[in-house]
LUMTI-248427 format. One line per 10 residues: for each residue x, y, z of C-alpha. Coordinates in Angstrom, 1 decimal. Example, Ala and Ser with C-alpha at 12.3 -4.5 7.8 and 13.67 -1.06 7.14 Angstrom:
BEGIN
12.3,-4.5,7.8 ~ 13.7,-1.1,7.1 $
***
This chain:
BEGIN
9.5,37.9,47.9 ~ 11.0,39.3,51.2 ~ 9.5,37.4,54.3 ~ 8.8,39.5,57.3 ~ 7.8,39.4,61.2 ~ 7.2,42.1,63.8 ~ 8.6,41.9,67.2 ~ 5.6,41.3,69.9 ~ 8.2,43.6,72.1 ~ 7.2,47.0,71.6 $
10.3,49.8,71.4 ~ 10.3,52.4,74.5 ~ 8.4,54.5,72.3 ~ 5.5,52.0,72.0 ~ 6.3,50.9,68.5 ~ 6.2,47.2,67.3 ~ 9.2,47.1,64.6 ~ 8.5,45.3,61.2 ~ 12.0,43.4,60.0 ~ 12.7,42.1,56.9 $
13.9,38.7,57.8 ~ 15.5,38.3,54.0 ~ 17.2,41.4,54.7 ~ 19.9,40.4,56.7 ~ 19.3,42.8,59.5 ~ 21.6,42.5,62.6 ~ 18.4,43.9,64.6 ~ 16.2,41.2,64.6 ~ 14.5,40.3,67.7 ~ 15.0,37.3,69.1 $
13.4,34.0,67.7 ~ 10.8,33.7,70.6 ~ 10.1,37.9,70.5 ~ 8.8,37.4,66.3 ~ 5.8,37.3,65.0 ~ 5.4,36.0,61.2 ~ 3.8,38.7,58.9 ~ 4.5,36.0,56.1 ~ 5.6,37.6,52.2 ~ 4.7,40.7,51.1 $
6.3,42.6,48.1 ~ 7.1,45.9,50.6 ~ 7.6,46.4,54.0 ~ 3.8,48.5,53.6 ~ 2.4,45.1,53.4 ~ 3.7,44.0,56.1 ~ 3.4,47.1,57.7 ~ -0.8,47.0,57.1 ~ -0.6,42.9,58.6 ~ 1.6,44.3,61.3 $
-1.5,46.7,62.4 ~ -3.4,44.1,62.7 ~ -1.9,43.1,65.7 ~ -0.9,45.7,67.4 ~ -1.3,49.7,67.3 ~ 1.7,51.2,67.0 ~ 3.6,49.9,64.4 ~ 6.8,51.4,62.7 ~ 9.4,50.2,59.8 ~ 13.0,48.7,61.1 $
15.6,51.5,60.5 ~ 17.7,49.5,59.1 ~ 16.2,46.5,57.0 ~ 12.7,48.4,56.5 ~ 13.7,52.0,55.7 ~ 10.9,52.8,53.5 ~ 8.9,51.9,56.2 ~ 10.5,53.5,59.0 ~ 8.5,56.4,60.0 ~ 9.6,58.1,63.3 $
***
């Protein structure tokens, strides 16, 4: 089950991004900059956790696609 983490640093356009950490992305925040979501089946899960953190929360491009919204 893929483990995943949002970056406490929001994007420029306000956005938290949700990475897959089992993914493989090369756009992972750095180790200090993560926050554990723990295992979900889809980046949605993590997505929903994600929210509960912060606002404005989007999928990573690249290792959360299905997620990835604007």
């Amino acid at each position: 089950m893929p483990n995943f983490c949002v970056n406490k640093l929001a994007q420029p356009t306000g956005d938290h991004e949700v990475h897959d950490l089992t993914a493989g992305c090369s756009n992972l925040p750095a180790p200090s900059s993560r926050l554990a979501l723990g295992n979900h089946a889809s980046c949605h899960g993590a997505v929903r956790a994600a929210t509960g953190h912060y606002r404005q929360v989007d999928g990573c491009y690249f290792c959360a696609p299905a997620c990835h919204t604007r």
